[in-house]
N, C-alpha and C positions, 0 to 999 in steps of 0.2 A: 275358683271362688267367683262367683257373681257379684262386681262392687258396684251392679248399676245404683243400690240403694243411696252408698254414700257419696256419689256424684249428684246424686237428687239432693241430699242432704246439704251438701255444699252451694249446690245452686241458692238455694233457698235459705241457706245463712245469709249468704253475700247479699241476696236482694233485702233480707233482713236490715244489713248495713246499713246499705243504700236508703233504706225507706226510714229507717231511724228504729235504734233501741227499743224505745219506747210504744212502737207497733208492732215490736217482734212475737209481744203475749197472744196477741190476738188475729194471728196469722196462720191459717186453720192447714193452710199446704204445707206448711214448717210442722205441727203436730204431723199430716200425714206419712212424711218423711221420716218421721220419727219412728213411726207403726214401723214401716221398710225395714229400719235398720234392726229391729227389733232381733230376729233369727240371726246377723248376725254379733248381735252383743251375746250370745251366749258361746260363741266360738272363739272370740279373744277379750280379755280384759281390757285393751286397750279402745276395742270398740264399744264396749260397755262404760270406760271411763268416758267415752266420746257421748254416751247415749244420757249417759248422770248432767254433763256439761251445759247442753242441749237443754235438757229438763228443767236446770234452772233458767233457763234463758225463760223459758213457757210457763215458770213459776207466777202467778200474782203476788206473792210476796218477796220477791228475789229485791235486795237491798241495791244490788251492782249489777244491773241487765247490762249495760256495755260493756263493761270487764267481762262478764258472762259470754257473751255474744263474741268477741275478741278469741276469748280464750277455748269458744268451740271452733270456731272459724280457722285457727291455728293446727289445733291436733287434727284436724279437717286432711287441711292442704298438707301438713307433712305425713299421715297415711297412706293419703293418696299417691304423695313423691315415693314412698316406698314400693308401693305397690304398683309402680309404673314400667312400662314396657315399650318396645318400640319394634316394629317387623314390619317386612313388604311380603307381595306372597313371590312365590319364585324360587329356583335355586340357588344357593349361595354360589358365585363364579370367583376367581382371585382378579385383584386390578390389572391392566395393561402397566408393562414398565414405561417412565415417561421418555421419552426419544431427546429429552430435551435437555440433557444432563443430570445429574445429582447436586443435589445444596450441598456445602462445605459445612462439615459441624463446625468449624472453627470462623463463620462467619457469622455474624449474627445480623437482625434486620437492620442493627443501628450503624453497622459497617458497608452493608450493601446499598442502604436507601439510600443519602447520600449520592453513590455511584450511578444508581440506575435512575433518581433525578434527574443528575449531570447528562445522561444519556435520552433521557425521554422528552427532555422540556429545554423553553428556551431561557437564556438567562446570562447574563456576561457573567466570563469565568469558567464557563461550563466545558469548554473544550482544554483548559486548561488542567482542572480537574480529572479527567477524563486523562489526559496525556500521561501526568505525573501519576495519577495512580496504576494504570498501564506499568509504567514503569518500574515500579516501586513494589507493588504488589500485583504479577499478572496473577496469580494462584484466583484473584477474585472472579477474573473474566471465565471462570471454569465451571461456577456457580449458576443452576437453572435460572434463578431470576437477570442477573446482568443477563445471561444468552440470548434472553426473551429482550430483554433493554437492547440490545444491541443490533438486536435484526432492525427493528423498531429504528433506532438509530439511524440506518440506512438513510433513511427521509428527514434526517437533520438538516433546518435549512442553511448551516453554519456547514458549507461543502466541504472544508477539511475535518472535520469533523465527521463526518459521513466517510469519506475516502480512507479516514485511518481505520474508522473499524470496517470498515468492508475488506483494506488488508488484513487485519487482524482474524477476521472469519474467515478470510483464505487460506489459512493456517491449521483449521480447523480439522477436525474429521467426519466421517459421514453423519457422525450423531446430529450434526446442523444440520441436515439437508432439511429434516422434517417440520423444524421451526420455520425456515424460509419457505418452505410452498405450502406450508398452512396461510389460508387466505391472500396469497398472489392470484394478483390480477391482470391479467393479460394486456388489458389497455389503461392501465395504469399510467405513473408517472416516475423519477427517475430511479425513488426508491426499487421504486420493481425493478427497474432494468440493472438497479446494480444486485439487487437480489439474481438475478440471470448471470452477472459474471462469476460473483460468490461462487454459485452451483455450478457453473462452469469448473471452475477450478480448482473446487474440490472434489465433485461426481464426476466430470469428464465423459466418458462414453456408459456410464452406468445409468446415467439420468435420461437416454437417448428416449424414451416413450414418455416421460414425460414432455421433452421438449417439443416434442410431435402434439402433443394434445395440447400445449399451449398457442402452437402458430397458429390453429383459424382464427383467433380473435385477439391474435397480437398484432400492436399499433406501433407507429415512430420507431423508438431506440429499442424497444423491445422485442419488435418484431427481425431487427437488423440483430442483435445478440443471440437470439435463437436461433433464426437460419446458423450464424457464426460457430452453434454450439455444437452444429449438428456435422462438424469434420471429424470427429472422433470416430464414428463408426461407419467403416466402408461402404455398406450394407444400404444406405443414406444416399450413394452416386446418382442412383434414376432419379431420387425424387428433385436433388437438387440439378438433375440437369434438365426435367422438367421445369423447375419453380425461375430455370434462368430463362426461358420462352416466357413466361407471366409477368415476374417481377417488375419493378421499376423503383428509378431511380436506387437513395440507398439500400432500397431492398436488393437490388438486382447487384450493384454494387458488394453487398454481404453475400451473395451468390456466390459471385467471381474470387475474392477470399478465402472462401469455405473450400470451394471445387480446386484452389492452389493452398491448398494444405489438407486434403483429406488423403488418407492413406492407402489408395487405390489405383494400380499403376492404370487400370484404365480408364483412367480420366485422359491418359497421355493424349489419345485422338481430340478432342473437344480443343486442349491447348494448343497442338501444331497446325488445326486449322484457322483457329483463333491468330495466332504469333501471323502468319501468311497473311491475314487483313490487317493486324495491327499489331507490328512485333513490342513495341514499347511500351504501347499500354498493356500487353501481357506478361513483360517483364515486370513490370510496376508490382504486380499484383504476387510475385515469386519471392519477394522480399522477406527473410528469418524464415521461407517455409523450405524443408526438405521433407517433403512428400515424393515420391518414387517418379511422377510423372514433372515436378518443377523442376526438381535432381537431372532427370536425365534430358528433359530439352532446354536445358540452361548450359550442360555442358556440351550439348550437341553446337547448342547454338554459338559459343564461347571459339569451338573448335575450327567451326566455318570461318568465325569472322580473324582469326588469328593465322589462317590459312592464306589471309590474302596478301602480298609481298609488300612489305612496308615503305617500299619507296617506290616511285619518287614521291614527296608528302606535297609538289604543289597541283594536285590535283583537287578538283572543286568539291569533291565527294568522303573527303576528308572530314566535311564539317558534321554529312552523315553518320560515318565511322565511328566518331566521337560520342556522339549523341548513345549510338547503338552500345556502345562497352560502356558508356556511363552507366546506362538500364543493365547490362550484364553483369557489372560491378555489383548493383547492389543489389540485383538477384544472386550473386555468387556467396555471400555472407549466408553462412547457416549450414550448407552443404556441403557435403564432405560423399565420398565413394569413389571405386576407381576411376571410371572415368572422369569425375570432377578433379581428381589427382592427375588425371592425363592431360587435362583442360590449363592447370596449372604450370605443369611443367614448358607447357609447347610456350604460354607466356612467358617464363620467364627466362626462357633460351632466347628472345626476342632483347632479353637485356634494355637498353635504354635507345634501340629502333624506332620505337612508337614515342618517344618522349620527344619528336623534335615541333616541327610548325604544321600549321593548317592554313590553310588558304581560304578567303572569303573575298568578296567585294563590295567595298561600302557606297555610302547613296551616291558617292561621286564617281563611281564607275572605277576607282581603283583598287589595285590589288594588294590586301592587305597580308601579313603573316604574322601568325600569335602560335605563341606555345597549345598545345592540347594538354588541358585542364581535367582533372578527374576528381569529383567530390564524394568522399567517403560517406556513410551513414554515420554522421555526429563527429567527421574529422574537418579538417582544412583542405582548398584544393591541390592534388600533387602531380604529378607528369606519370603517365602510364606504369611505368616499374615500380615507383614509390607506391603507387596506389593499388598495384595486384599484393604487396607484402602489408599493406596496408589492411586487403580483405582478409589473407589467410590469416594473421595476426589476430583478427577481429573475430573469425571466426572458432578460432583456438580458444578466444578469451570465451566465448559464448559456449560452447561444447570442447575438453579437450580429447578429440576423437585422437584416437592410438593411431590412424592411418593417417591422418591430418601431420601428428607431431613426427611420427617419421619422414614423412616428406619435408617438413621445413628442414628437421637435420639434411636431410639429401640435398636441399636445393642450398643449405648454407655451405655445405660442404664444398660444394660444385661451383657457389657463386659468392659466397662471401659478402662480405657487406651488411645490406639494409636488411637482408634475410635472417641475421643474427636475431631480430626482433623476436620472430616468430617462435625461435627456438626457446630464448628464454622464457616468453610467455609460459610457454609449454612446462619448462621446469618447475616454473612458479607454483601451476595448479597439478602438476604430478609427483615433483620432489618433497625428498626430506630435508627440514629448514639446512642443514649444513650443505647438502649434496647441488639446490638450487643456488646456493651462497656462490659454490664454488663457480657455479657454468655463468651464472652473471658477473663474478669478477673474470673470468676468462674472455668473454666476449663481450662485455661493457667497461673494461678498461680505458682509461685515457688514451695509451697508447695507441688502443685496436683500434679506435674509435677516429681518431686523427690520420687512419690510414685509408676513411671514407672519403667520397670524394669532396666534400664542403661541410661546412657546421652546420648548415642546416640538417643535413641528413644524420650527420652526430648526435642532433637535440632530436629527431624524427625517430630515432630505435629507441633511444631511452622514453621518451614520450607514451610510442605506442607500448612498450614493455607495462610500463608504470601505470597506463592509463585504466585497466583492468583492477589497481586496487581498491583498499574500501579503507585501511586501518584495520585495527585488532579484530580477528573472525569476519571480516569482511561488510561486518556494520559501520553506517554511516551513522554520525552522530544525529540524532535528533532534529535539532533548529535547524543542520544541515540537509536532511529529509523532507522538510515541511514544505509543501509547495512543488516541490520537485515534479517533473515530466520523467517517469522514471519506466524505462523502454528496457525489453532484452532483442538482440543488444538496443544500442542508441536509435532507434529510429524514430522522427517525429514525425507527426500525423503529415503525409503528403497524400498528394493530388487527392484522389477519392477514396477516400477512405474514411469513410463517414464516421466509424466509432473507433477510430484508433485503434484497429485491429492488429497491427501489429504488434503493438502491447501484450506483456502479459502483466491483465490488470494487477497495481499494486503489489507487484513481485517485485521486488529492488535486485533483480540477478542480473545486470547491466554491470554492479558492481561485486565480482567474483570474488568469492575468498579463498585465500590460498589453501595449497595443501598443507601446511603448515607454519606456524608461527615464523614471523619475518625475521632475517640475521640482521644486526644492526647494522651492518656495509651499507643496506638496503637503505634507509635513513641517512645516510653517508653520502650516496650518490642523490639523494634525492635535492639535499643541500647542495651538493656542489652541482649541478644541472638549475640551480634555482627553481626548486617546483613549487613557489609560491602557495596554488591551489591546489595540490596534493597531498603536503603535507599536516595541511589543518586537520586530514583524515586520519591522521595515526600519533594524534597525543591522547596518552593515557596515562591520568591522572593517578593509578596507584605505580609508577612509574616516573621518579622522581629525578631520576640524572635524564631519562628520554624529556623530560618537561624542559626541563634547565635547556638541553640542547638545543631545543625546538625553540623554545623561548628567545634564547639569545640572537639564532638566526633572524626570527622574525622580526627583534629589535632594531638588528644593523640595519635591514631591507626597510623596517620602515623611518630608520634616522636621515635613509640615504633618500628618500621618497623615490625610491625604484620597485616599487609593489607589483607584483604580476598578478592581481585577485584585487576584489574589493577593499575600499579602505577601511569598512567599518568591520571585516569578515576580520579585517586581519589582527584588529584589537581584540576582537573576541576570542580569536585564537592563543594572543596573547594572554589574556584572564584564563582562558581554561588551565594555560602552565602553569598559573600560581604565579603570575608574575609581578613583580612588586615596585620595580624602576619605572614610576611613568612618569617623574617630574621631567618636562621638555619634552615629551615622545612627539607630542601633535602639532607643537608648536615647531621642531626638526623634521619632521614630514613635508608642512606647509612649506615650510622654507624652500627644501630641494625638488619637490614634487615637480613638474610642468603640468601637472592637471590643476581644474581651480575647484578649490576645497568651499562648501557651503558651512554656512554658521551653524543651521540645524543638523549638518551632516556630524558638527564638531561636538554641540550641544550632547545630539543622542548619545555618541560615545562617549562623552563626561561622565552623563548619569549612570553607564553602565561599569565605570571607573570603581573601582574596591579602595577608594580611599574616601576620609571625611569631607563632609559638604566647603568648609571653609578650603582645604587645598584644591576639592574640586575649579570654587573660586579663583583662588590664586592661579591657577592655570589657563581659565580664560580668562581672565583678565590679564595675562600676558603677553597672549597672542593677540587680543585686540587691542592694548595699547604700543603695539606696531605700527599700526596706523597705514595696512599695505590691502587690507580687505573692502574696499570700496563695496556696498550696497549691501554690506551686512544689517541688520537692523538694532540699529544704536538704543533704542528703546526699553527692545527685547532683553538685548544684553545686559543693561542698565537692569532691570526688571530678574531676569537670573541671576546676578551677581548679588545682589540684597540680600536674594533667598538663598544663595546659599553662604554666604557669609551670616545670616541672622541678624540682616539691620532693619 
């Protein structure tokens, strides 16, 4: 059916309108439209009523010409809505699915908006929001719209904020990837380059062609992540032993990285010539990686230098020596294979050989002798022995490789001792909660333990045993995570390493979690070793007699003011037990402590106190009319106690 007529007809109502009622009679284009419709009022009544309507509008005697006009103008526009249509030309195709997740039916916008607000814009509060809903409700983060918030996020200029959801999208599966390199920019800023870790660590060697089309005209950190990404796939060797003739600076630096952790034994040549001009700085760069070619001339190199006859130690080259196993130390973390097990063993037949003095000469021309020191990746310095049980240890805690945990059983067998460490690590993350229970009361007893050669090295196995945990499933509480430098294992950003590469971004796998839930001896021992800051990791709140224990410990420690951790960490640990005895806690701290305690230090910890404002009062106001706190500020105080007393 042709309705150009009653489109004409509508035009020329409306202008009707427009021009006024009462010109609508003598409006000769409004008759002609009329003629139009004429054919078809005979084919529906309704266009026929439409044509009667009309007619009085063009009547001279029409008593209501705007009611008239109104009510053709009406039946107009709702024929026309009837009669209305919509097409492109073309063939019908079905949509793409979105890459970008599914909406939650059980979200609705007034639940997400909120969220993806918190996430897109700036605003105090926003990271908090952002944390607690995380928490509470992750199911939301699953939802296309937050995904889309959350890449976006990336470029929060609130950097923890940024950092939590960049770990949280490392979590992810590949359905991200398509969000993140829609519209990346190569010379971007930091957003982009954590967008590069992101895909790092979710795509890995899948994303290898993109990576390739982002380096021409990637800049700064971006350009340093890319080369970085590009060790996943072997295939990658030439171009980056090319790009290390070009590069510079941290470029060239993320070269040197990439080329000690790509999975290509023959890289080995490029390294042994490399080590020959500069052995240390290409140990540097061997550090968490076991690629086939660091593997094998870390333990070559390990092998040489343990070959050489450990005495006499007053020889001047000693201080070399040192230097040289320092850098092979913490290349040796990560690697595991037979020769590295061989590299091991000839160590620790060496027993406490290498643990004695070195020889230097100071500005006065004399001959000085000091112990040889060796600093673990995120330990304390220890003498040779302690710190090869120290790597394997470390590295068990990071991978437990099945040829790694038999050889400590071998070497503990064989040598007893400081070696027990390594063992039970091992049980930790491969036993069942009773079967690990048992091998740490067997070889972390008082008695075994006392049959070491000093306390030091007593408090040195339980330490390194213990230092691998996290608390329940191997999470770190929260406020405990925030801010954190968090490394697999512990390594912090040294010498050149421009992006923290040995990091794996925002992975918290520094702190292992067991093979199974903890026996409570384990909480036992950790009391009587005093692990001050180990223990604030394993109170769980649905866990009512574990609180009470933890609790009371934490009280004595801080009655006696002998805290091994922070003093405000340690009240906090205390609230999370439920604990409810704080009348005198801070004021019995101050007392025994020999550290000197700040007013605001005491302050914060009041407010954070689970009791009413007026006892808060009562409590400093006891501590300060001791009258032992010189350069507190009298004012202040005077000013807090009002408010919370209510005067």
């Amino acid at each position: 059916m042709d309705l150009t007529p009653l489109y004409e007809l509508r035009e020329r109502l409306r202008a009707g309108a427009i021009a006024g009622a009462a010109l609508a009679a003598e409006d000769f284009r409004l008759s002609r439209a009329l003629e139009g419709l004429a054919p078809l009022e005979k084919a529906s009544p309704v266009f026929a009523k439409l044509g009667q309507l009309t007619r009085s509008v063009l009547a001279p005697d029409c008593q209501d010409r705007a009611g008239a006009l109104l009510e053709a103008i009406t039946l107009c526009d709702a024929v026309l809505c009837t009669q209305g249509a919509v097409a492109v030309p073309g063939e019908t195709e079905p949509l793409p699915g979105r890459a970008g997740g599914k909406a939650l039916t059980n979200a609705p916008y007034s639940v997400v908006a909120p969220l993806v607000e918190a996430l897109t814009t700036k605003g105090s509060g926003h990271y908090e929001t952002v944390i607690s809903t995380h928490g509470d409700h992750p199911e939301l983060f699953s939802d296309y719209r937050v995904r889309d918030a959350m890449v976006k996020a990336l470029g929060a200029g609130y950097a923890e904020l940024a950092d939590s959801v960049a770990r949280w999208l490392c979590e992810e599966d590949e359905s991200i990837l398509p969000i993140l390199m829609e519209g990346f920019d190569p010379a971007g800023k930091k957003d982009m380059a954590r967008r590069v870790q992101v895909i790092d660590n979710v795509a890995k060697g899948t994303a290898n062609d993109w990576y390739l089309a982002q380096l021409p005209g990637a800049k700064k950190q971006i350009r340093v992540l890319l080369i970085y990404a590009l060790r996943h796939r072997p295939e990658n060797l030439p171009l980056l032993l090319e790009m290390e003739k070009k590069e510079k600076g941290d470029n060239k630096d993320a070269v040197h990285w990439t080329l000690a952790r790509i999975n290509n034994p023959a890289s080995l040549p490029y390294w042994q010539d490399r080590a020959e001009k500069d052995l240390l700085e290409t140990l540097s760069f061997f550090m968490a990686s076991n690629s086939p070619a660091a593997t094998t001339l870390t333990a070559e190199l390990l092998e040489q230098e343990l070959e050489e006859p450990p005495a006499p130690l007053d020889q001047p080259w000693y201080k070399e020596k040192e230097k040289r196993l320092a850098h092979l130390f913490y290349a040796l973390v990560g690697k595991t294979g037979p020769a590295i097990c061989d590299a091991y063993r000839k160590g620790a037949a060496l027993g406490t050989a290498l643990d004695g003095m070195r020889v230097w000469t100071n500005d006065k021309g004399e001959s000085v002798n000091e112990q040889m020191f060796f600093q673990r990746p995120g330990r304390k310095n220890q003498p040779f022995s302690a710190a090869l049980v120290e790597v394997l240890t470390q590295t068990i805690q990071w991978e437990p490789d099945p040829g790694l945990c038999a050889l400590a059983e071998e070497l503990y067998e064989q040598y007893g001792g400081l070696w027990a460490a390594p063992v039970v690590s091992a049980a930790l993350l491969t036993k069942g909660t009773e079967e690990a229970a048992e091998i740490g009361k067997k070889l972390l007893s008082p008695g075994l333990l006392q049959r070491l050669t000093n306390r030091a090295d007593q408090k040195l196995v339980v330490d390194l045993v213990l230092d691998q945990l996290a608390g329940p499933g191997g999470a770190l509480p929260e406020y405990m995570r925030r801010g954190m430098d968090i490394v697999r294992p512990a390594f912090r950003r040294v010498n050149n390493d421009p992006a923290g590469m040995v990091k794996a971004f925002w992975v918290d796998l520094y702190y292992t979690p067991v093979a199974a839930p903890l026996d409570g001896w384990w909480i036992d021992l950790m009391i009587r070793e005093q692990m001050d800051q180990k223990l604030q990791y394993f109170i769980d709140k649905e866990d009512p007699e574990l609180c009470r224990k933890i609790g009371e410990y934490y009280s004595r420690r801080i009655k006696m003011g002998s805290l091994d951790m922070p003093f405000v960490q340690a009240f906090e640990a205390l609230r999370l037990c439920g604990w409810t005895q704080w009348k005198g806690l801070i004021q019995s701290y101050i007392k025994h402590t020999v550290r000197a305690v700040g007013y605001w230090e005491v302050c914060n910890i009041l407010k954070r106190f689970p009791i009413p404002d007026p006892e808060k009062a009562d409590e400093l106001h006891a501590i300060w009319t001791t009258g032992k706190y010189s350069g507190w500020p009298d004012q202040a105080i005077e000013r807090q106690l009002e408010e919370w007393w209510g005067k």
